[in-house]
N, C-alpha and C positions, 0 to 999 in steps of 0.2 A: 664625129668629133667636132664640137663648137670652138670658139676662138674670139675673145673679146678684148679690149685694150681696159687695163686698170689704173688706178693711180698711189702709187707709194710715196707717204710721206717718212721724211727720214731726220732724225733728230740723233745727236751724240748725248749717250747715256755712260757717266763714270768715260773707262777706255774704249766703248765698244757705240758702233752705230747701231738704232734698233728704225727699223721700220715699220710700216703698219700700211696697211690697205684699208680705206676707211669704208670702201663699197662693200665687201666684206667679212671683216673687220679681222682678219688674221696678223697677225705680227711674227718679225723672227729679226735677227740679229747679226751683224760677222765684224770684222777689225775694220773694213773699208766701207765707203760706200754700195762699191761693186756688189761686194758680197753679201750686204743685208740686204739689197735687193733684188741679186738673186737666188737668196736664202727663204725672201718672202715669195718670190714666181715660185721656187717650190712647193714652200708650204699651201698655197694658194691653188694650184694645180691641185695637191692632196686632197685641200678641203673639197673644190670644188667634183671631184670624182664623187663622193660623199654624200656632196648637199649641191647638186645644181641651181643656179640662180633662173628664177621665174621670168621670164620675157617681161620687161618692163624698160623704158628706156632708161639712157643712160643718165646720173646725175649731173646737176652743173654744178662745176670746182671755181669760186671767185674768192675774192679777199675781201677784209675790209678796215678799215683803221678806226681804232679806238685809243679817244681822250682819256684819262684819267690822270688824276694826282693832282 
């Protein structure tokens, strides 16, 4: 059994929070934050039994600010 740390980003969609794993790229949804992110460790466990991710390391998550208008 492997064990890796992901990262869930989380936006409100309509009344519902949707999540999404961008390393990935599964998504799922619940009323709170809570729950769509541990709607997405679900689904993400699911997939991951599935389709194992290949040893490679891990991404790097930064920002970055954009001008426009």
């Amino acid at each position: 059994m492997s064990s890796a740390l992901f990262t869930a980003v989380v936006h409100l969609e309509d009344d519902l929070y949707v999540a999404e794993c961008p390393e990935v790229g599964t998504v799922s949804q619940g009323r709170t934050v809570e729950d769509a992110v541990a709607n997405l460790k679900e689904a993400t466990e699911a997939y991951l039994e599935e389709f194992p991710l290949p040893r490679t390391s891990r991404p790097l998550l930064t920002t970055f600010e954009a001008v426009y208008g």
